[in-house]
C-alpha positions in Angstrom: 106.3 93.3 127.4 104.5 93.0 130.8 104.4 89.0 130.2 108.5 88.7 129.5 109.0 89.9 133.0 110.1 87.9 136.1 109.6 89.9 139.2 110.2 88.8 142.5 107.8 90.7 145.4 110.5 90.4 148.3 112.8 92.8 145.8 112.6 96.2 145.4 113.3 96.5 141.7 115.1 99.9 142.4 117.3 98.8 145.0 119.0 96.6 142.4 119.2 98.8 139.7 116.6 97.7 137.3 114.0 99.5 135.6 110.7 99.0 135.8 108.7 96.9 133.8 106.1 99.0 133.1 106.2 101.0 129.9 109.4 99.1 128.9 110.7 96.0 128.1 113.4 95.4 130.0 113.5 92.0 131.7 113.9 91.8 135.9 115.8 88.7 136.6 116.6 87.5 139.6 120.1 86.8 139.6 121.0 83.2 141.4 124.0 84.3 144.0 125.4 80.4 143.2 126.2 82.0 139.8 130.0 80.9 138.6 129.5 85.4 137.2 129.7 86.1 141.0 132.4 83.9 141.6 135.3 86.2 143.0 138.4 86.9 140.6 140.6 85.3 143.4 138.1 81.9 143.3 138.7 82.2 139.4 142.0 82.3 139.7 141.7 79.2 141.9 139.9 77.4 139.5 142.0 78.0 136.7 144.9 77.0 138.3 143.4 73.7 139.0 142.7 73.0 135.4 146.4 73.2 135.3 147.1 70.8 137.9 145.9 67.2 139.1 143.9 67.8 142.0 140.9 66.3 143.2 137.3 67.7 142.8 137.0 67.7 146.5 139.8 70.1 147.1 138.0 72.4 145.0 135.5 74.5 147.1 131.9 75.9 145.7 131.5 79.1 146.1 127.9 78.0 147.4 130.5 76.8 150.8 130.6 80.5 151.7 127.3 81.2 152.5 126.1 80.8 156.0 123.0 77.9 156.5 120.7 80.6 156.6 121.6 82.1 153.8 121.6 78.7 152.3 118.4 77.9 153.7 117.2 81.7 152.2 118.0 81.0 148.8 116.2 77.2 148.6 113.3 78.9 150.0 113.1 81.7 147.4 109.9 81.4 144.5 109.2 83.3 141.4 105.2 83.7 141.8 104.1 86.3 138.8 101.2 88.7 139.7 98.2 88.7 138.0 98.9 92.4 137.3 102.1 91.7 135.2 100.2 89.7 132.1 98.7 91.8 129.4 95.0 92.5 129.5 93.4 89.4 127.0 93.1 85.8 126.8 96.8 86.2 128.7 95.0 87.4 131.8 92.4 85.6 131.6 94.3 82.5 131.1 96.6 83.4 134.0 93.6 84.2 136.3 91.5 80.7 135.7 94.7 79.0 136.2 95.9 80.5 139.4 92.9 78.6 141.4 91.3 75.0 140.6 87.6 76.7 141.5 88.2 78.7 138.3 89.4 76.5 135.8 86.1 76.5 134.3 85.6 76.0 130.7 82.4 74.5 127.5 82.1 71.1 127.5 80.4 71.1 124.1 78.3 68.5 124.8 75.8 69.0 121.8 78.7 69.5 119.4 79.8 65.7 121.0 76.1 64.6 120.3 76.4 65.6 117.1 79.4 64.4 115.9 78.0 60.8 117.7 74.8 61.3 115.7 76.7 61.9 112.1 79.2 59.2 112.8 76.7 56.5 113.7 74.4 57.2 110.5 77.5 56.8 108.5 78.6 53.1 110.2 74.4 52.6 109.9 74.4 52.9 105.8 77.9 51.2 106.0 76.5 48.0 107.7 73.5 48.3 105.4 76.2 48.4 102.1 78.0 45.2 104.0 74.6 43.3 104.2 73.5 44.3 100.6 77.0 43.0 99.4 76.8 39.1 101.3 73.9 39.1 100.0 74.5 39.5 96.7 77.3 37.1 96.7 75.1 34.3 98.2 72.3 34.8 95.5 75.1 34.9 92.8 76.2 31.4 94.2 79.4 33.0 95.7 78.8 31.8 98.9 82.4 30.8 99.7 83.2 34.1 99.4 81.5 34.4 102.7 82.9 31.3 103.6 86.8 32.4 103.3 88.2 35.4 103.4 91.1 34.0 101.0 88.5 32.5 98.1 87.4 36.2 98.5 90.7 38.2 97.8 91.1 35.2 94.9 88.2 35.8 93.3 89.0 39.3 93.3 92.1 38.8 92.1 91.0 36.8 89.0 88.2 39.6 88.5 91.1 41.7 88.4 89.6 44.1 90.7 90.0 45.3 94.5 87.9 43.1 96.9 84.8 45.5 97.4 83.8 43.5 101.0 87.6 44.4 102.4 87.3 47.9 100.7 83.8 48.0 102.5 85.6 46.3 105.8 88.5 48.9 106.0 86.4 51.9 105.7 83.9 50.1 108.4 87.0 49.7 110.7 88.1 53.3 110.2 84.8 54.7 111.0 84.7 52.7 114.3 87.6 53.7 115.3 86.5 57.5 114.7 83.4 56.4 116.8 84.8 54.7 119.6 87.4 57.4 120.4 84.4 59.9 120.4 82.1 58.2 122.5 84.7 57.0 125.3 86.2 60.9 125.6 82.3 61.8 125.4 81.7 59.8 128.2 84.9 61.0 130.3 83.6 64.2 129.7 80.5 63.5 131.7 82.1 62.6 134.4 83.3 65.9 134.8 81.7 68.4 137.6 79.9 71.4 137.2 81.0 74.3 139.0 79.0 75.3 142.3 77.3 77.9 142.1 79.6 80.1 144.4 82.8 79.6 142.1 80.6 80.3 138.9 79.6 83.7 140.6 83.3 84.6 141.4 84.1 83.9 137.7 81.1 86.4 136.5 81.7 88.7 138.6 85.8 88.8 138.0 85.2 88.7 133.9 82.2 91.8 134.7 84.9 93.9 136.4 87.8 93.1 134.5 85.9 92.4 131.1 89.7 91.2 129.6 88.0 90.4 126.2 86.5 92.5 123.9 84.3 90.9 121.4 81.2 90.0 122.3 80.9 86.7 120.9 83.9 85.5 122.9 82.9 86.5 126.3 79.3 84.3 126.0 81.1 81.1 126.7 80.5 82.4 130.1 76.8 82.9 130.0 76.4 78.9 128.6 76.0 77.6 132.2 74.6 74.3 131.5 77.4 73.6 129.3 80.2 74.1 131.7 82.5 71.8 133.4 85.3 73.0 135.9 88.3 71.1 136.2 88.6 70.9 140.5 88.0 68.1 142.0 84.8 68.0 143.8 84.9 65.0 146.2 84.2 67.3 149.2 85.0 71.0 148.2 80.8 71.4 146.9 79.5 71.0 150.3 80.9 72.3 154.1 84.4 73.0 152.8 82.9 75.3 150.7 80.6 77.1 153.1 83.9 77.2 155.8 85.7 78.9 153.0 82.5 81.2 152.1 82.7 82.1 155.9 86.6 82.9 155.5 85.7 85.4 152.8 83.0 87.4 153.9 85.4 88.0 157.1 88.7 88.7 155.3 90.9 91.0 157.2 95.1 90.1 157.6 94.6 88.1 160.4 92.6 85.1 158.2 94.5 86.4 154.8 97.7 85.1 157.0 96.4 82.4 158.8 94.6 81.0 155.7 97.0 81.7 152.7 100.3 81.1 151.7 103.1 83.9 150.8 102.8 82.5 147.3 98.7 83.1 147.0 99.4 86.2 148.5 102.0 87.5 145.8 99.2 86.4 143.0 97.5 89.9 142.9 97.5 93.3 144.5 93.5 93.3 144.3 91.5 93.5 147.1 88.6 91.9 145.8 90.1 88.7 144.8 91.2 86.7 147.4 93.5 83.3 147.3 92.9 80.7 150.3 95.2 77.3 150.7 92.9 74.7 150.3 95.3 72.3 152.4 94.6 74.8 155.6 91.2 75.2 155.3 90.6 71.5 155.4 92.6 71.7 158.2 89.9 74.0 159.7 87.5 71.4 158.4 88.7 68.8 160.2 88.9 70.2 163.4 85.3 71.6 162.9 84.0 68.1 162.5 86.2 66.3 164.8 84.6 68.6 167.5 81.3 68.5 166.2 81.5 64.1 166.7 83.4 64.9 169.4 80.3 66.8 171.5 78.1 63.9 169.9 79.5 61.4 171.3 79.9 62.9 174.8 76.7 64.6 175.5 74.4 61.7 174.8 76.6 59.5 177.3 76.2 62.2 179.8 72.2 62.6 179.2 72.0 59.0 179.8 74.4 58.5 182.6 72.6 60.8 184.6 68.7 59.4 183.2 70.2 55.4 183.9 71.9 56.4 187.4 67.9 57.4 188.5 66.3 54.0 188.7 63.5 54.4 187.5 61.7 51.9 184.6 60.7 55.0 183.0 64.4 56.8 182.5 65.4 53.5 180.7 62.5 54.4 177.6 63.9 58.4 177.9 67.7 56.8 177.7 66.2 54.8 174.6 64.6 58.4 173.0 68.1 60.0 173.3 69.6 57.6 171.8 67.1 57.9 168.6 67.9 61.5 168.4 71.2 61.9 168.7 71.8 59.0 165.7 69.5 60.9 163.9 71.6 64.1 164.3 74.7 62.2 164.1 73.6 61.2 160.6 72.6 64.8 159.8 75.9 65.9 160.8 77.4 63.4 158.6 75.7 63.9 155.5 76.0 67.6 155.5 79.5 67.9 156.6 80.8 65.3 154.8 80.2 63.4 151.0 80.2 60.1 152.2 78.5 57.5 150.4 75.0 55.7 151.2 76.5 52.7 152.7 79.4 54.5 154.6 76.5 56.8 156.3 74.2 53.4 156.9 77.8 51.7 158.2 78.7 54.8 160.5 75.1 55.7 162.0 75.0 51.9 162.6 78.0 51.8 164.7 77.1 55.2 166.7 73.8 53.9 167.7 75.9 50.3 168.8 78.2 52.3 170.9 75.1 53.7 173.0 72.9 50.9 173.3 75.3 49.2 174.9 76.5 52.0 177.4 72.9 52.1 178.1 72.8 48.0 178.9 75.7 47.9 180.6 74.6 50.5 183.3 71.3 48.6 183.2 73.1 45.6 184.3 75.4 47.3 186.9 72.0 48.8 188.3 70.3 45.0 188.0 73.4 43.6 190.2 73.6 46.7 192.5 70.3 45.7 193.6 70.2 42.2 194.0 73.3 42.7 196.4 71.1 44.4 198.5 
């Protein structure tokens, strides 16, 4: 079978004398050149004769000692990544292709089957409460208040009724319901907190399981179409917003250069398809980064310049224009900030805040050079 096998993409298969694993179910294995099999007969021979003989382990060389450090360095580096290609067409390839990238790991949620079970389960403790409340008050008209009293007189009187206490019968099954309930509800709620997938890694995910269509009964493949009740297991602290449109960019411009720059030789061995590409998230937030490193970066410097050049004039009116640079430029710096980035209310309020500090008082300190300029003259 196409899933048993383990194929490496730096081999050639036929260079090593193995057959191929399609249309047979032989197994390619990679065989470790540390292996005591490859161990020379002379080495063996060495070995066995120190079995015989009291020697140290340290006199005894690995074989691993023969290889050169980059041969050594070869071999660590060396990974197994299995192509999409190799697993059989069905829930094996589909399960291998939302698990080879976080934007696909998209799957139901099954929030009204939650609400449901929440709904049945809280009826059920509702009658149970009302059974509890029927029984104390039973025992109170009856004059068997102590009952309620003492949870001992209780299991007593039950005892000399020669019957099971029906309030701890009642209590048990209460307690076991609860614990039903609570479970429920908390793994409800954790589910919630789940992100749906953007609508760019939904598309991908239609438009793979349209081309590929790896199931084929129809009532199986329309877990796809429930949109609104599907949760995606990435992480979506910043990938929803301008890391998504960089990598968007990236894709619409694939060629080598940006398949190389932007993905690993692992990603790379995932698939021999052209239409699905793999990207390292760790390098395009890299590209990120820079991106908005130079983006505060010509913030910060062109309104300084603006007003250097607006405050160096002297006149009462470039001090008001110096003011309506500063206004726009916190007002873009905020812009920039809230679409580039997913930072919270106050950490916007606490950042715009400290931009607009930093240019009001490069704006008063030229005022005040300019104020003692003058009076020296």
């Amino acid at each position: 079978m196409a899933s048993n096998t383990i194929s490496n993409p730096n081999v050639d298969p036929e260079n090593n004398g193995s057959k191929s694993s399609q249309g047979s179910g032989d197994v390619v294995i990679n065989v470790d050149s540390r292996s005591p099999t490859l161990v020379p007969s002379e080495s063996r021979r060495k070995y066995s004769a120190a079995a015989t003989t009291k020697t140290t382990c340290s006199s005894l060389k690995s074989p691993a000692s023969t290889l050169s450090p980059a041969q050594i360095e070869e071999e660590i580096s060396k990974t197994i990544t299995i192509p999409l290609q190799d697993y059989p067409k069905g829930y094996p390839l589909q399960a291998a292709f939302q698990s080879s990238e976080p934007s696909w790991s998209i799957y139901r949620g099954f929030n009204y089957l939650h609400s449901r079970v929440l709904l049945e389960l809280q009826d059920e403790l509702r009658c149970l409460e009302e059974e509890l409340t029927d029984l104390d008050l039973i025992d109170l008209e009856n004059g068997d208040g102590k009952r309620l009293r003492s949870r001992k007189d209780d299991l007593r009187q039950a005892k000399r009724e020669k019957t099971k206490s029906q309030r701890a019968s009642l209590l048990a099954a209460i307690r076991d319901k609860l614990v039903n309930y609570d479970e429920i509800l908390v793994k409800a709620r954790e589910l919630n907190v789940f992100q749906r997938p953007s609508k760019r890694d939904y598309r991908s995910f239609r438009t793979w399981f349209w081309n590929v269509k790896p199931l084929n009964y129809e009532l199986e493949e329309q877990f796809i179409k429930r949109k609104e009740d599907l949760i995606t297991l990435r992480h979506g602290r910043e990938w929803a917003g301008f890391d998504g449109f960089v990598e968007s960019c990236i894709r619409k411009i694939h060629c080598r250069l940006t398949q190389k720059l932007f993905a690993t030789p692992e990603l790379r061995a995932k698939t021999n398809d052209e239409c699905i590409y793999y990207y390292s998230p760790s390098r395009i937030e890299k590209l990120v980064g820079m991106i908005i490193t130079l983006v505060v970066f010509i913030l910060l410097v062109l309104p300084v310049v603006a007003m250097y050049k607006l405050t160096c004039i002297g006149d009462r009116n470039s001090t008001f224009d110096a003011v309506g640079i500063l206004v726009v430029f916190t007002l873009l710096f905020s812009a920039a900030m809230s679409l580039l980035t997913k930072a919270k209310r106050h950490e916007l309020f606490a950042a715009s805040a400290a931009y607009c500090a930093v240019l009001v008082v490069f704006i008063s300190n030229f005022n005040d050079s300019r104020g003692q300029g003058v009076g020296r003259s």
